[in-house]
C-alpha positions as CSV (number, residue, x, y, z in Angstrom):
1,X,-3.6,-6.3,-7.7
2,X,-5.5,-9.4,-8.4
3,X,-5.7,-11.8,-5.7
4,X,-6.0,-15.4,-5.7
5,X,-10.1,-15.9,-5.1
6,X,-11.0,-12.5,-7.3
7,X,-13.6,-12.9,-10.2
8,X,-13.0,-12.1,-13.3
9,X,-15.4,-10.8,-15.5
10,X,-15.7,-9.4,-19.1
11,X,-18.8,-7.7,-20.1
12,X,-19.4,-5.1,-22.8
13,X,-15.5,-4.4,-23.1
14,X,-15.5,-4.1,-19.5
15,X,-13.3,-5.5,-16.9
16,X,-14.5,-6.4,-13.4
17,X,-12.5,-7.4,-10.7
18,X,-15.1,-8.5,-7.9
19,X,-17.8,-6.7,-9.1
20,X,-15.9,-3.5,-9.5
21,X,-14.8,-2.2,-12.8
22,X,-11.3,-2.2,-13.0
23,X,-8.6,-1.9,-15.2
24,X,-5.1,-4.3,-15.5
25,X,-1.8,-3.5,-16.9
26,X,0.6,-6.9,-17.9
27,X,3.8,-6.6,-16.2
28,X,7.2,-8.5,-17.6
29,X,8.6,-10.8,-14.7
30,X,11.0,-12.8,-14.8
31,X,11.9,-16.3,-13.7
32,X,11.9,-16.9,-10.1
33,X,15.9,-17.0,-9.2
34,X,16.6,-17.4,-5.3
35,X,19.4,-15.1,-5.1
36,X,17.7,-12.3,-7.3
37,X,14.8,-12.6,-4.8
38,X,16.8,-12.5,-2.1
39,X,18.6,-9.5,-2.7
40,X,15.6,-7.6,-4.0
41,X,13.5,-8.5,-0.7
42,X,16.8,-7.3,1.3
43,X,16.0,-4.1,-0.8
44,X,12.4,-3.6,0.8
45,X,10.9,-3.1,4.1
46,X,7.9,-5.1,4.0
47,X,7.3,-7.1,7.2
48,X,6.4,-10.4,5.2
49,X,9.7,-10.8,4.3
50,X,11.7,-10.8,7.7
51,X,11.8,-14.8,9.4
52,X,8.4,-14.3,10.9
53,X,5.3,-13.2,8.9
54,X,2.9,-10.9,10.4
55,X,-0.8,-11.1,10.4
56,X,-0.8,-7.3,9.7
57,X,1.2,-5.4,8.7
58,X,2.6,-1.6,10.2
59,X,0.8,1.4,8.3
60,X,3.8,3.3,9.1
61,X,5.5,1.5,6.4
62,X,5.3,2.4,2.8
63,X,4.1,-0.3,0.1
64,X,3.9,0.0,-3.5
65,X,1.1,-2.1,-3.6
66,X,-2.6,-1.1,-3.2
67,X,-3.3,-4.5,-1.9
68,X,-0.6,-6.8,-0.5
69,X,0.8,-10.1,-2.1
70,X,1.0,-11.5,1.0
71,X,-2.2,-10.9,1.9
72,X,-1.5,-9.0,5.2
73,X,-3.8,-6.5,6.1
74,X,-2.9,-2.9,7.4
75,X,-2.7,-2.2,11.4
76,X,-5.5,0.7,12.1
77,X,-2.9,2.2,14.5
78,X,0.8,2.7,15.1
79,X,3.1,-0.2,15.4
80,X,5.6,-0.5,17.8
């Protein structure tokens, strides 16, 4: 996942995201709607989207993403 602050490059029909060659996939989204959003974050059991965001979040917890949107980073041990 590209994060705001990456760099982009393309060289030699290569992509680089931060200096590492990487490869992206376009995804369809669709308009931000307040109540879709809210029922699809009800859906999920990331920490960022309870009234109180982390500054890490639990590794216990299963993400989809490789690298998190809200930029939280993983606990190194259990959380509680």
């Amino acid at each position: 996942m590209v994060q705001p602050g990456d760099v982009l490059n393309i060289t030699q029909n290569k992509l680089t995201v931060n200096g590492v060659i990487s490869d992206i996939a376009v995804i369809t989204v669709m308009p931000f709607n307040r109540t879709n959003w809210a029922l699809l974050s009800a859906r999920t059991g990331c920490p960022a989207n309870g009234p109180v965001r982390p500054v890490v979040a639990c590794p216990q917890q299963q993400c989809r993403f490789s690298r998190c949107p809200y930029q939280l980073e993983k606990a190194p041990a259990a959380c509680g």
